[in-house]
N, C-alpha and C positions, 0 to 999 in steps of 0.2 A: 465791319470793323474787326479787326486782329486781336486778338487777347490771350497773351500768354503771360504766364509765371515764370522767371527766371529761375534757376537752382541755385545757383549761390548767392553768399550773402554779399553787398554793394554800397559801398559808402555812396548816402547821399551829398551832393556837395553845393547842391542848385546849378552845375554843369550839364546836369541830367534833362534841363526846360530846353538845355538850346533846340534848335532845329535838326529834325534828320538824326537826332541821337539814335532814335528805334532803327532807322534805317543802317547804320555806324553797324550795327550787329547784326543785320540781313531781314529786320524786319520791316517790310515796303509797305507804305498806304495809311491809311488809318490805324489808330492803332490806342491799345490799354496794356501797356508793360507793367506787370509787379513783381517786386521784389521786397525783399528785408535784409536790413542794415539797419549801421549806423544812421547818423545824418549831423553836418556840421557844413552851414551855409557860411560860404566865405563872401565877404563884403563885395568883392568882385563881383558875384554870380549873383548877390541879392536882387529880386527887382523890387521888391515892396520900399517906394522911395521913402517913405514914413518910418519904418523900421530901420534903413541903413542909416537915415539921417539922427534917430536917435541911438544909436548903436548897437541895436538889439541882438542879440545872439537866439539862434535859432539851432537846436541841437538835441541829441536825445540818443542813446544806447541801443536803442534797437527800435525800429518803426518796419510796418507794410509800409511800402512807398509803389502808387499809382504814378504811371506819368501817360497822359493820354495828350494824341497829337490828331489834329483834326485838320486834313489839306484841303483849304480854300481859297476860294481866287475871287474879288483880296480877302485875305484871311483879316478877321474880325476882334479886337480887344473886345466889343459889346458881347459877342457872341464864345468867346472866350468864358467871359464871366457866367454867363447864361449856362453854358456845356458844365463849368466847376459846380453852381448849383444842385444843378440835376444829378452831378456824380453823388454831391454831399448828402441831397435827401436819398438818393438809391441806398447811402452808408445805413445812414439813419434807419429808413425800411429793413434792410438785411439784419440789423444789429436789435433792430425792434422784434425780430421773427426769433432769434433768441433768444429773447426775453429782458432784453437788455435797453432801458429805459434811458434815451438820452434827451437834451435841447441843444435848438438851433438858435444859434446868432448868425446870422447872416452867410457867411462859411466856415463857420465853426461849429463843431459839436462837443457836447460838454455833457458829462455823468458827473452828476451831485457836484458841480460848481468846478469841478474839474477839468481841463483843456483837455479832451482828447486827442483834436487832429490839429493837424497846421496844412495851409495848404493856397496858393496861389496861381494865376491866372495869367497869362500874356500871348500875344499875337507878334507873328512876323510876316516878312513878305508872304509865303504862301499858306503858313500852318498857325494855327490855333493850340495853345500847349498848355494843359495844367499839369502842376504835381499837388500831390494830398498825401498826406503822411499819416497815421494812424495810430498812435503811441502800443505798442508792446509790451511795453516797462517803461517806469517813470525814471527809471536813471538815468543821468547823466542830462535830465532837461533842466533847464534855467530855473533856480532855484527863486528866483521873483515871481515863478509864474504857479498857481495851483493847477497838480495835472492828472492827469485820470491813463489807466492803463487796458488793454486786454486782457492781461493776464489776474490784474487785481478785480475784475468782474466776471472771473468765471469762463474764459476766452483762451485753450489752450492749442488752438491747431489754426494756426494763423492765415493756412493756407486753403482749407477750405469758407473760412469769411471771406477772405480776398476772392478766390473763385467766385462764389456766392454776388460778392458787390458786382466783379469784374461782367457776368453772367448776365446780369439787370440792369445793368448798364447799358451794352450791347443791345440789350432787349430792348430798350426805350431809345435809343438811337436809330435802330432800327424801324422802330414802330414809326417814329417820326420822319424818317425819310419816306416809309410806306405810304403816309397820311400826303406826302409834300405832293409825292408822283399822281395821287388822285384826285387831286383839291383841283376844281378850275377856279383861275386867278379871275377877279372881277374887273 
């Protein structure tokens, strides 16, 4: 699996899940793109049906933004959700090695009741796609919501967390393909 950092900064706009986006920029296969931006999901691009239907705004000043694409045949929602998990707890882990104490809901992680990420899951014909967002700064997120930041716990160089997640991530995808090639099926 691929894992690069982009250098500049990228609005996210939820355009980023379609398919082949990593590819769009020369990067082929599997793959963990991050960057930092903005992020303001247009109702368009929303998948989370729950959220557009109530008219959620999904937005924020500056976030890491993961988007990982996973090519399988047929590519999988189940297995979609399954891949976002594992990204979220690798967060959780990396962020815990800093000392930095969060909880999990389901795919959320939250400091002291604070939203820190947003982040969803879909499948298409071939690829597997999640994006995960990581709040930076609490500006400019929806003022309905209470939200938690990087930089308000002590979280100044955005880019080696992101490396760090990005790194263990890899590592446990790997590890699991490793495990898949050696297992005999019963």
């Amino acid at each position: 699996m691929n894992s690069i950092i982009l250098p500049n900064a990228i609005k996210y706009d939820g355009s980023q899940i379609a398919p082949l986006w990593a590819y769009s920029m020369g990067i082929k296969g599997d793959s963990i793109v991050i960057f930092h931006g903005p992020m303001d999901v247009t109702f368009e691009n929303m998948k989370d049906f729950e959220d557009e239907t109530a008219g959620k705004t999904i937005k924020g000043n500056d976030l890491i933004h993961f988007i990982v694409e996973r090519f399988d045949s047929p590519a999988s929602m189940r297995l979609a959700y399954y891949m976002q998990r594992l990204l979220i707890v690798n967060i959780r882990d990396v962020l815990g090695k800093h000392g930095i104490k969060t909880t999990r809901n389901g795919d959320d992680l939250f400091v002291d009741n604070g939203k820190l990420t947003v982040s969803i899951a879909s499948a298409g014909v071939t690829s597997e796609k999640i994006h995960c967002g990581i709040n930076i700064t609490t500006q400019g997120t929806p003022h309905d919501i209470r939200t938690a930041a990087l930089t308000d716990i002590g979280i100044k160089d955005w880019k080696a967390v992101a490396k760090d997640i990005a790194d263990n991530f890899v590592r446990e995808i790997e590890d699991i393909e490793g495990d898949i090639v050696k297992t005999k099926s019963l």
